[in-house]
C-alpha positions, 0 to 999 in steps of 0.5 A: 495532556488530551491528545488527538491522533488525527489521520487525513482521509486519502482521495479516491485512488487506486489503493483505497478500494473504497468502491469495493469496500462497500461489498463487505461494508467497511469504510477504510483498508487499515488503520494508520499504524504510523499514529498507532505507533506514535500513541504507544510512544507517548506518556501512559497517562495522556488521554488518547484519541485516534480520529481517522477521517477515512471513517469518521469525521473530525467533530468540534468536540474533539477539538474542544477536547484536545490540548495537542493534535499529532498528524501523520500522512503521505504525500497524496494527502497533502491537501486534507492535512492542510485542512485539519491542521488549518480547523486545529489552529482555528481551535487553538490546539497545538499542532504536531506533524510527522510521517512521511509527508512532513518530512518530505514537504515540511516547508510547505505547513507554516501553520504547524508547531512542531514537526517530529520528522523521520523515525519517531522513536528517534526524534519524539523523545527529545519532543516529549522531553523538550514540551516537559520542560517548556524549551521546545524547537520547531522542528526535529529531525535525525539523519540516523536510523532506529532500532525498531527493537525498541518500538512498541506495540501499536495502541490498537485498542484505540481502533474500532476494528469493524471500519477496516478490512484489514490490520497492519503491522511492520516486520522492517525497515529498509531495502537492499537494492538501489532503485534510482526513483525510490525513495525507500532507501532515503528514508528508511536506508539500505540495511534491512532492520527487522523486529524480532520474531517474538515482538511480531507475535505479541503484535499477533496476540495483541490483534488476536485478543482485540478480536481480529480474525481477519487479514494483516498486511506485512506494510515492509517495503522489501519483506525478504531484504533479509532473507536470513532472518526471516526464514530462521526466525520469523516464518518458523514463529508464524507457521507455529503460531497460525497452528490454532488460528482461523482467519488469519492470512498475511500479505506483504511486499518482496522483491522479484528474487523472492521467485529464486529461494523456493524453501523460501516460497513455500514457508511464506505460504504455510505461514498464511501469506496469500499475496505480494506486490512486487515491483515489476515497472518495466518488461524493458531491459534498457529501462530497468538498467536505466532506473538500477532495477537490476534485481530485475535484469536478464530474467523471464518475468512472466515465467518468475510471476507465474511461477510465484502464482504456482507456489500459492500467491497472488502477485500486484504489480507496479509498473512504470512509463516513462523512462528516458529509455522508453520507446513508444512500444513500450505502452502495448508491451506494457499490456501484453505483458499485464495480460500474459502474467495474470497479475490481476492487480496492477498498478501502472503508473507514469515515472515521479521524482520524489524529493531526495532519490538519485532520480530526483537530483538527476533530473535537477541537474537537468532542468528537467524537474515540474511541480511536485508530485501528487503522490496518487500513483495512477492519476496521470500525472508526473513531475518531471519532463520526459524525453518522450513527447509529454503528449505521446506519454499520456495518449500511451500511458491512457491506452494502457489503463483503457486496456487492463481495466477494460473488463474484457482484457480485467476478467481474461486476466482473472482467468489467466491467473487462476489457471495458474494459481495454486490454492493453499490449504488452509482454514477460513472463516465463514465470515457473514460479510463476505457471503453478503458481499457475493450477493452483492456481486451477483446484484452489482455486477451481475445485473445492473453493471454494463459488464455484467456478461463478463461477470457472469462468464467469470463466475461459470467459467470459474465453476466448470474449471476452477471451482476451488477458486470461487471466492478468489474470482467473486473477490477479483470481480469486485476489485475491477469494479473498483479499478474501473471506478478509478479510472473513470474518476481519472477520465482514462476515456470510456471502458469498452462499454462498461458503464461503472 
């Protein structure tokens, strides 16, 4: 059976970085490690093919080709999907849909055949089995979790590497804490369940036979739910593995605790991890205890971010308005917390319900639910109404992205992480891209950008105080121009006369 493996193109949102691709001439972050995954389940002898639109398009041939067509995607790819499968069933090719948003929203694709919803090393074997033997169901689904011991590696081989800036791989599955509005634990549970070390390096060498010398990204909801195993078993295998590499750095997700174990900290950095989003949503006590964010509770946040930024990582942060407990204070606390903790990257966006979290069912119960969400974090939007005047919340929550990508408030940013970041030791390629991509800047943002006093500021301010830390500034520079992008897309009003 010739098998398509077709991935959606996402929208122009915050996390593609696709206006700052353009500085390294790639077309997309990553491939989507989910269908990867999905090809290494399937019989050996189908023939393959991964078509992401994120890099290319969905040709006529390929539908010609293809007996069956395996689709995966998120919530924010909703309408894509729905246009591919809707090209698939005008070619007569068996649709099959699974990932996150199928298994979500599976009753809005009438169109599809087969849904093989949930985690598919439990529920695609019974597929497989069922299309041998000509009995199969429409839809496939369990309520267990997967011993993702037994998950293979993903079929990169089926990737042109030269689209993507970096590769994904999966270390666990699962979250320990109990975010109300999250939906993590729904879907992947509370028991972290990791992978062993070993099968992370066969996934390492595999990328590193394949060629790759870049950056992979760690894609865990919570890298540090277990702790335990992670600094006994994974981070001793990368430090060793990382001792003949070049090229290779990690960044992941944690939870704010990771700032409480500094052994902890310091082996994630000689490991090669350089960055780490963390859920911050709110500097608001009331709030957090509102949305069970207790891991965040009774502490100094922007003391633990500065802290994280002194032991050698970035941090991106996620933050939230919205909530019940929200005062209309809380937009310019938002701000001066965003600039006082240097977190560089942050994405801020209004509280969602998505279907299944305790959020959800609260909401429900009091009538207090709107459409779905779009599942774009920062476009302004939200399915649920909040106690706050709704008008109030978007003036609020506008301000704040009109602020923090301004690029006064963005480059002061900048310089405010880089006095506290501590550069770790390591060694980098001198990857040709990337020395194009400062030329780029220096004519992008240095000379045709509104902005370009800022840029150029940024850029000697980093030289006479900073110089170790260059490239980290050329590379944050080009993210704000992204960012600023997104915004503009989003018409969160002109930035401080910064035409992007």
């Amino acid at each position: 059976m010739n098998v398509l493996l077709i991935y959606p193109r996402f929208p122009d949102t915050f996390w593609t970085f696709r206006h700052a691709l353009k500085f390294i001439s790639k077309k997309a972050v990553s491939p989507p490690l989910g269908l990867l995954t999905v090809a290494a389940m399937l019989p050996p002898d189908w023939p393959k093919r991964l078509i992401d639109n994120n890099v290319t398009k969905l040709a006529e041939e390929d539908l010609a080709w293809a007996d069956c067509a395996f689709i995966s995607g998120m919530v924010v790819q909703r309408e894509p999907a729905h246009e591919i499968i809707n090209r698939c069933k005008e070619a007569g090719v068996l649709v099959v849909a699974g990932g996150p948003l199928f298994t979500i929203e599976h009753e809005l694709f009438e169109e599809v055949d087969h849904f093989v919803l949930n985690e598919a090393e439990l529920t695609l074997p019974s597929f497989l089995e069922d299309l041998k033997q000509r009995c199969t169901k429409r839809i496939y689904t369990s309520s267990e979790f997967a011993d993702i011991q037994e998950t293979p590696v993903p079929l990169w081989e089926l990737v042109d590497m030269n689209h993507y800036a970096t590769m994904d791989i999966q270390y666990s599955r699962g979250c320990p804490f109990d975010c109300e509005f999250c939906n993590v634990t729904v879907l992947l549970g509370h028991r972290p369940r990791i992978k062993t070390a070993q099968q992370i390096i066969t996934e390492l060498d595999t990328l590193y036979d394949l060629g790759w010398r870049a950056s992979v990204f760690f894609v865990d909801d919570n890298l540090i739910g277990n702790k335990r195993c992670l600094k006994t078993e994974l981070l001793p295998a990368l430090i060793e593995w990382q001792k003949d590499k070049v090229g290779f750095s990690f960044s992941t997700e944690a939870s704010i605790n990771l700032v409480d174990d500094e052994k902890l900290m310091q082996m994630m950095v000689k490991a090669g991890f350089r960055t780490v989003f963390i859920g911050i949503e709110t500097p608001d006590e009331g709030s957090l205890a509102e949305s069970n964010k207790k891991q965040n509770m009774n502490r100094d946040l922007v003391e633990d971010v500065k802290r994280i930024q002194r032991a050698g990582l970035q941090v991106r942060g996620g933050f939230i308005v919205g909530f019940d407990n929200d005062a209309p204070s809380i937009f310019q606390r938002q701000i001066d917390f965003i600039q006082r903790s240097g977190i560089v990257t942050a994405m801020v966006g209004l509280l969602q319900a998505p279907p299944g979290t305790r959020l959800y069912q609260r909401l429900k119960q009091e009538g207090r639910l709107l459409d779905r969400m779009s599942g774009d974090n920062v476009d302004g939007t939200t399915n649920i109404i909040p106690k706050m005047n709704l008008v109030a919340l978007h003036n609020g929550y506008e301000n704040i992205m009109r602020q923090i990508y301004s690029p006064e408030h963005y480059y002061q940013r900048v310089k405010t992480f880089l006095r506290e970041y501590h550069q770790p030791k390591g060694k980098a390629p001198r990857d040709v891209e990337y020395i194009l991509a400062f030329f780029r800047s220096i004519y992008r943002l240095g000379i045709v950008d509104e902005a370009r006093l800022y840029y150029w500021k940024l850029l000697f301010w980093t030289i006479f105080h900073r110089p170790v830390h260059l490239p980290m500034a050329i590379t944050l520079a080009i993210y704000g121009f992204h960012f600023r992008k997104i915004c503009e897309l989003h018409a969160f009003g002109k930035l401080d006369s910064a035409a992007v």
